[in-house]
C-alpha positions as CSV (number, residue, x, y, z in Angstrom):
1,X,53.9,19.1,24.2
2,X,52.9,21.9,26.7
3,X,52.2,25.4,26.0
4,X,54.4,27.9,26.4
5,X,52.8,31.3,25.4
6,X,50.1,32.5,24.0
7,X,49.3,35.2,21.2
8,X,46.2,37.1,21.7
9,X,44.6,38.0,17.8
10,X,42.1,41.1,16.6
11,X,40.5,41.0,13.3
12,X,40.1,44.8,12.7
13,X,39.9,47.6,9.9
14,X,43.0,49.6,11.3
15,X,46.0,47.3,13.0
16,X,47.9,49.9,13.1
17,X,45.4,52.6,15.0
18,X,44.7,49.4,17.2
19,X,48.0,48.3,18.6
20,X,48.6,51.8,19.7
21,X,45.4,51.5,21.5
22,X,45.9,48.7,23.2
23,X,49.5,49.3,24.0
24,X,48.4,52.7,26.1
25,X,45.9,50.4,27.6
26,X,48.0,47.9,28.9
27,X,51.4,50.0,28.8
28,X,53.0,47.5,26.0
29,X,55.0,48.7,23.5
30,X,54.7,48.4,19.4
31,X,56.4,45.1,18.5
32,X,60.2,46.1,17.1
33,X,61.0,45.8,13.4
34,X,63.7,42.5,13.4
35,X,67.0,43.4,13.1
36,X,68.9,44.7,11.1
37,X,65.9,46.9,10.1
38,X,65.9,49.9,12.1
39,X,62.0,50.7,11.6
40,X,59.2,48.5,10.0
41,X,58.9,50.7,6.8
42,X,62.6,50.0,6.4
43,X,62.0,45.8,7.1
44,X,58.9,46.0,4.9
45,X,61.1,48.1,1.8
46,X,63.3,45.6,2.2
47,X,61.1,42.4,2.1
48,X,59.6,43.7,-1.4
49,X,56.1,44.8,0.7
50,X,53.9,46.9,-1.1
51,X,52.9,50.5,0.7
52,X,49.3,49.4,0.7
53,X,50.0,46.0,2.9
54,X,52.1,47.8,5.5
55,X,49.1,48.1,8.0
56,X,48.2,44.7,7.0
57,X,49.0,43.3,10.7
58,X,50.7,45.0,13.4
59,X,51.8,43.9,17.2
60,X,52.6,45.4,20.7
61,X,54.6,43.1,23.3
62,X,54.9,43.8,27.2
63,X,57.6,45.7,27.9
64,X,61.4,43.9,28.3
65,X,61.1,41.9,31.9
66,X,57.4,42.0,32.1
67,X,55.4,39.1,31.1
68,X,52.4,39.1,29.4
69,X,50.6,37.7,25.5
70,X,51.7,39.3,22.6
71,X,48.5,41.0,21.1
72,X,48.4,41.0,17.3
73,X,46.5,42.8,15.0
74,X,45.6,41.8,11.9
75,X,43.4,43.5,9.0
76,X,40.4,41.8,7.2
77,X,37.6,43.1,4.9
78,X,34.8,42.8,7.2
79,X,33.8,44.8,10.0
80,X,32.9,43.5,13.4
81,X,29.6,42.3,13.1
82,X,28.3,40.6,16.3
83,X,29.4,40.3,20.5
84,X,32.7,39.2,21.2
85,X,32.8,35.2,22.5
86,X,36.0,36.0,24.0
87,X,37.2,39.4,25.7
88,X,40.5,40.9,27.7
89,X,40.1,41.5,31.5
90,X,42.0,44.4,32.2
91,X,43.1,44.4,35.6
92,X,42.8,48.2,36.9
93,X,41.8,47.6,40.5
94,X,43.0,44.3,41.8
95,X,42.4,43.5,45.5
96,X,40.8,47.2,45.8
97,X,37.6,47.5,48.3
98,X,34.3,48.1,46.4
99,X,34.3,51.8,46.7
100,X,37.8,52.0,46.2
101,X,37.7,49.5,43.5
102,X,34.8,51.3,41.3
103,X,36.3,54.8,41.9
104,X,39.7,52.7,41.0
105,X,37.6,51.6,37.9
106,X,35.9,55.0,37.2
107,X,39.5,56.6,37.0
108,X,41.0,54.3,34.4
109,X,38.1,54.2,31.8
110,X,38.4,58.2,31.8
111,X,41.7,57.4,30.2
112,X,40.6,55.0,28.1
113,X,37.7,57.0,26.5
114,X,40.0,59.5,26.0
115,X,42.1,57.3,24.1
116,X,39.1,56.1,22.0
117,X,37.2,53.7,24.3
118,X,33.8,53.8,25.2
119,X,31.8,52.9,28.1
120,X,28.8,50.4,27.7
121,X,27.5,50.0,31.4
122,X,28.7,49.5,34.5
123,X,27.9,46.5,37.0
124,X,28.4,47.8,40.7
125,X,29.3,45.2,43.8
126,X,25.5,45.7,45.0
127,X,23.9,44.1,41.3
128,X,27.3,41.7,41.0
129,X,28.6,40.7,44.7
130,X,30.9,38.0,43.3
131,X,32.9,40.5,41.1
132,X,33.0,43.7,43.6
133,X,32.0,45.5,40.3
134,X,32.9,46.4,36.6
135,X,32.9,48.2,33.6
136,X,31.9,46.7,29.8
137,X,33.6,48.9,27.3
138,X,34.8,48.5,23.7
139,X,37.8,49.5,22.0
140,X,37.9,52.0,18.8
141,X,36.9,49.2,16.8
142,X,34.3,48.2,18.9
143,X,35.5,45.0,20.4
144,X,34.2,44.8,23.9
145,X,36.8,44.5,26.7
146,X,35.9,45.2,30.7
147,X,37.9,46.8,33.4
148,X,38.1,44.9,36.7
């Protein structure tokens, strides 16, 4: 049996808070409610839920004709207590020169840190030749993520 996709999974405090995050990040959008539910409070009603598990997991999906992992988002007790073994590579300035590529890089995690992110250093082209340069940040929950 071969794989076919893959599901990308955040413990974290807030799934809600989160999959909005992510899904400005990487332009995704929340994950629909199944049908015939028109919204997830109305799915969740339905499915005998109660109020205090609705932001138990949540989920945002690439948009209809892109491709991409589903990210989902699930809540647990503890917070996030060490470095991540595994992080997200977001793409911001493919194929982009070194000047271009950090001003490129620069640009994007202004947006992010107004969305919540912050910045944790930055590696230029001259201290990392084989990457052209990046930027270590985390998200609102402090999982770390880099722009490249």
């Amino acid at each position: 049996m071969s794989v076919r996709e893959i599901q990308v999974t955040f413990d974290c405090a807030d799934p809600d808070a989160l999959a909005r995050f992510w899904a400005s990040v990487l332009g995704y959008e929340l994950q629909a409610a199944p049908a015939p539910f028109g919204s997830w409070e109305e799915a969740l009603s339905a499915w005998g839920v109660p109020e205090s598990e609705w932001n138990s997991r949540s989920a945002v999906v690439p948009p209809e004709g892109q491709s991409g992992p589903r990210l989902f988002f699930q809540r647990v007790p503890e917070p996030k207590a060490t470095k991540n073994r595994v992080h997200l590579d977001v793409r911001a300035a493919p194929g982009a020169g070194p000047e271009a590529r950090m001003d490129a890089l620069a640009a994007e995690a202004e947006r992010l840190v107004a969305l919540g992110a912050r910045v944790q250093r930055r590696v230029t082209s001259q201290e990392d030749p084989l990457s052209g340069g990046f930027i270590v940040m985390t998200d609102p929950e402090g999982n770390e993520f880099c722009l490249d």
